[in-house]
N, C-alpha and C positions, 0 to 999 in steps of 0.2 A: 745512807745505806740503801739497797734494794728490795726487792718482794720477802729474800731470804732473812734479812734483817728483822725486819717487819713481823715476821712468823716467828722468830726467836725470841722475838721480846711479848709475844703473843702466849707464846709457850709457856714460857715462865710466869707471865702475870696469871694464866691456867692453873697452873702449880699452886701461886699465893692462895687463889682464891679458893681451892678445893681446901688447902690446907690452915688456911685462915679465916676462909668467908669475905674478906674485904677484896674489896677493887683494888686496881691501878690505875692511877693516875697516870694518865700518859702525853706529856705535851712537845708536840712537834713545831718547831718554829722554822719557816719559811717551809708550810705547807705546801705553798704552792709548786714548788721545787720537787714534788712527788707526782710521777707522773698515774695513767689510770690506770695502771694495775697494782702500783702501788696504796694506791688511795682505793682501791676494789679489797685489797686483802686485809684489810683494816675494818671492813662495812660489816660483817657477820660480827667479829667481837664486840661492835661499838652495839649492833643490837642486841645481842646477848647479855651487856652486860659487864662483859669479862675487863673491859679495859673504860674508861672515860676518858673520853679525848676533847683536849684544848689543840688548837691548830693555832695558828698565830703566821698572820700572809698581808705583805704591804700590796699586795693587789688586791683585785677585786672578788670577792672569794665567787660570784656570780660566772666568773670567767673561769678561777683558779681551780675550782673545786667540784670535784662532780656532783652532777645535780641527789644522784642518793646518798650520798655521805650529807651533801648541806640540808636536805629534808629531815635529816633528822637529829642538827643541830642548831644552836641559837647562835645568831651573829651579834657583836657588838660591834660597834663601829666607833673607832677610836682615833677624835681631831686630833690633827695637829695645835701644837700647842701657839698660844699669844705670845708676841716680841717681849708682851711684858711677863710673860712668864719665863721665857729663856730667859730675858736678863735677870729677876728671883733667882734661876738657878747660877748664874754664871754668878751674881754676887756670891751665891754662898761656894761655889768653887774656890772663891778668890778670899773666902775668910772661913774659911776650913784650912788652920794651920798644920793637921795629920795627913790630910790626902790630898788637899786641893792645892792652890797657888797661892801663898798669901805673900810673898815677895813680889810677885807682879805687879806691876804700874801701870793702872789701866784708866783713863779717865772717862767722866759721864759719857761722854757725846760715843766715845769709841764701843763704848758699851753696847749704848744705846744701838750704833751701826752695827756691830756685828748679831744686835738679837733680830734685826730686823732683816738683814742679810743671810742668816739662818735658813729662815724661808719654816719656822717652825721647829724643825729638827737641831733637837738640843746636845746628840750626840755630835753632829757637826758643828756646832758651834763651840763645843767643851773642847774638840779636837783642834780648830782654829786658834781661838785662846791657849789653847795649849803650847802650838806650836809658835805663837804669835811672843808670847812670854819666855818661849826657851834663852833667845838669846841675852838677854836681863834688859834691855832696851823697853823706854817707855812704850806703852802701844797707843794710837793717836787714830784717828781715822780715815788717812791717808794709809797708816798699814792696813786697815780692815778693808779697804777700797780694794789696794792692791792685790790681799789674799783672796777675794773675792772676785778677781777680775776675771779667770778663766772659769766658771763657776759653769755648772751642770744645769741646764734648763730639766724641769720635772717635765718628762714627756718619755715613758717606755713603749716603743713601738709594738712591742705584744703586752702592754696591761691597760688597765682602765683609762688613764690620761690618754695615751695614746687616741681614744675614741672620744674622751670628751672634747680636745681639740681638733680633734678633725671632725665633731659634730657643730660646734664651734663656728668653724672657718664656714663650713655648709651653708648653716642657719644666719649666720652675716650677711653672704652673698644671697640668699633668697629674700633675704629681709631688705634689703637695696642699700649696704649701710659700706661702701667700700674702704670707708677708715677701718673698720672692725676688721672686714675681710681682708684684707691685708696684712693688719697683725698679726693675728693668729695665723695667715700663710707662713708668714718669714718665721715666727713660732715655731713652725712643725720643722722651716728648713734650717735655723738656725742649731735645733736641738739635733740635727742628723736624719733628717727623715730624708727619704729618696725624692730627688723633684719628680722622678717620673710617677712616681706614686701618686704628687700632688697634680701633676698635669692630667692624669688619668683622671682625678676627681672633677676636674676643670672641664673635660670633656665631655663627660656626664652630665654634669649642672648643666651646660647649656643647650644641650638636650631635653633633660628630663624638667628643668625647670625653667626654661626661656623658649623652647621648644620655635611655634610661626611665632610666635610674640616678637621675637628677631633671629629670624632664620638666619642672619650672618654671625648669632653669636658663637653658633657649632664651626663655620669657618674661623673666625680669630682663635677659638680653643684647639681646633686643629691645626692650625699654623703657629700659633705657641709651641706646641708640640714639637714641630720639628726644626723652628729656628732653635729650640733647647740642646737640640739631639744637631743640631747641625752646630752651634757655637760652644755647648759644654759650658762649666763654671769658671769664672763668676759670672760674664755676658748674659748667658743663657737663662738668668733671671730678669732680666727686664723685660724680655717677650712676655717672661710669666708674671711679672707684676702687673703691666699692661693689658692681659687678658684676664686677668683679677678684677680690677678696678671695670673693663669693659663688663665683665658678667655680674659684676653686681650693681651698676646702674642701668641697664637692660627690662626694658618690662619684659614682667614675667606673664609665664603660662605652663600649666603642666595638661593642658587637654590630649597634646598626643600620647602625655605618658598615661592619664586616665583612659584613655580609647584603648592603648595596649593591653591595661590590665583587664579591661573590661573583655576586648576578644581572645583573652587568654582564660579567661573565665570561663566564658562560652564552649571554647575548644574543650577544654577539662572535662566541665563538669557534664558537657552534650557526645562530647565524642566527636569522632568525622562521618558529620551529614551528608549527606550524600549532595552533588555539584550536580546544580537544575538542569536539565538535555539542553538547555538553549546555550549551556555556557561552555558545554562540551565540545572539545575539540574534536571533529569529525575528518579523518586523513582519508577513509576507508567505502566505497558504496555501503556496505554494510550496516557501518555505524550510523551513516544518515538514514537507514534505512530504521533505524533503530528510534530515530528521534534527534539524535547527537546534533546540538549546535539549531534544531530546528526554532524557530522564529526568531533568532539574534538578531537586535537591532545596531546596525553599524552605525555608531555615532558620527561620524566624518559623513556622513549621509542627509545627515538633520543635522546642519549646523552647527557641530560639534559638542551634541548632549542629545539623547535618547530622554526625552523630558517621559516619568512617569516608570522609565524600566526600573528594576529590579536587580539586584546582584549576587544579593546573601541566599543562603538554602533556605529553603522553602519554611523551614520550622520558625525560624529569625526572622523572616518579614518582617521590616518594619523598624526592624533593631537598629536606634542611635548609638555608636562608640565614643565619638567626636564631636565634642560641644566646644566649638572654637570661642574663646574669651573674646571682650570687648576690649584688648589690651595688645597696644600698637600694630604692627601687620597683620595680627592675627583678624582685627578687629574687620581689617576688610575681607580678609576669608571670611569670615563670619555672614559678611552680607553676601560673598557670592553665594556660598554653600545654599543658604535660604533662597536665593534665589533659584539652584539649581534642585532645590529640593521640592520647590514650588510653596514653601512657606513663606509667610509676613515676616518683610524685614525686621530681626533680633531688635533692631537700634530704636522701632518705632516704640517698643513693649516700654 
């Protein structure tokens, strides 16, 4: 139901309590299914009083839930169950002769595969068995094989899994481990995830985390890219597997992404400093007459470096963004930069 629902059953637990004193219990199962305004018109009663609320949500209630409703409730966090506790249950399914299956013919091993096949969840495992039993035919584990053969990878694109595998696949590829990073790629595309979605991430990484360390790894992520978008499925995963495996054996570097956030810091927290007269562009008698552009030293002048100038505003003097790593290409940026910066070669330190 919606906001209106929500304030009817609001209403009347108002009524119990003026006319009884007790509360209502009120529990909502697939919370998360309530979007915020729903979940807003519930937040005065839960402080007041008027109603106690249990929520019950197989996502992440950190994502599901707004953040003032979960302030000012308690989460439990409820595993998944053991293979060997699905199979405890699915035994006593199969010897509960009032409700459960006890004509079924089920042997250990088959057991055994479908609690493990389960994946935890015992209502899909009661529901297998279930239907694995209808037709009065032994069950073996060739059946459980096959009922499990089109079987749903845990992976919702808008809930918690969704981000733990695709933190996953990340932390693989930075970690330089391209067996990992691989699984969990095909992982996310196996379960239905969008490749471009994955190729986006692809592009990024080797950027933000391979960055000079190997500048050509932003070219093969962009060329992934469009052999994907130019060959379509299935072809169009081997570029992507190919530039999987190339970003995660890649030395890394995140110095350009550290320099970004660093002069983005700057920008924020300083505001726009005013651009020193020498760096000003002067079109105008005027403007030169003003100072604009006055002492700029043209590097193509001095052998293609201005050794000693200056660039940043005047407040920043001095300011390092970019600490180039000792890791692969970067490693010789690193000495030119000291070089051009008129510091001791990094490498000697």
């Amino acid at each position: 139901g919606g906001v209106k629902q929500v304030r009817e059953i609001v209403a009347e637990a108002e009524k119990r309590r003026r006319r009884t004193g007790k509360r209502t219990l009120l529990f909502v199962d697939e919370i998360h299914r309530f979007n915020k305004a729903q979940q807003d018109a519930l937040l005065p009663h839960v402080e007041d009083g008027t109603v106690t609320l249990i929520g019950a949500t197989t996502e992440n209630p950190s994502f599901a839930v707004n953040a003032a409703l979960l302030s000012r409730a308690r989460v439990f966090r409820l595993e998944a169950l053991s293979p060997e506790e699905v199979e405890e249950l699915l035994r006593r399914a199969l010897g509960d002769a009032e409700r459960g299956l006890p004509d079924a013919k089920v042997d250990d091993e088959a057991l055994e595969a479908l609690a493990v096949a389960s994946r935890g969840d015992a209502r899909r495992a009661l529901t297998v068995l279930e239907a694995l039993a209808a037709d009065g035919r032994p069950v073996d584990v060739d059946a459980v094989s096959q009922a499990f053969e089109s079987k749903t990878l845990l992976y919702d694109k808008a809930g918690e899994e969704h981000y733990n595998v695709v933190s996953a696949f990340i932390k693989s590829m930075r970690g330089s481990d391209p067996d990992a990073a691989i699984y969990w790629m095909m992982r996310m595309l196996e379960a239905g995830e969008d490749p471009l979605f994955v190729l986006r991430r692809l592009v990024i990484f080797a950027s933000e985390d391979i960055g000079n360390a190997d500048p050509r790894a932003l070219q093969v992520a962009v060329a992934a890219d469009q052999a994907f978008r130019r060959l379509g499925m299935p072809e169009g995963l081997h570029p992507m597997a190919q530039c999987c495996t190339y970003l995660a054996v890649a030395p890394k570097s995140n110095a350009s992404y550290m320099a970004f956030l660093g002069a983005q810091k700057d920008v924020r927290d300083r505001g726009a400093l005013p651009v020193p007269l020498k760096l000003r562009n002067a079109p105008t008698k005027a403007m030169k007459a003003w100072g604009y552009g006055g002492g700029y030293r043209y590097p193509h002048d001095e052998g293609g470096h201005a050794t000693g100038e200056t660039y940043l505003p005047d407040e920043l003097a001095g300011r390092r963004y970019y600490h180039p790593t000792a890791n692969g290409l970067e490693a010789r940026i690193r000495e030119r930069l000291a070089r051009l910066r008129g510091e001791s070669d990094p490498s000697d330190d």
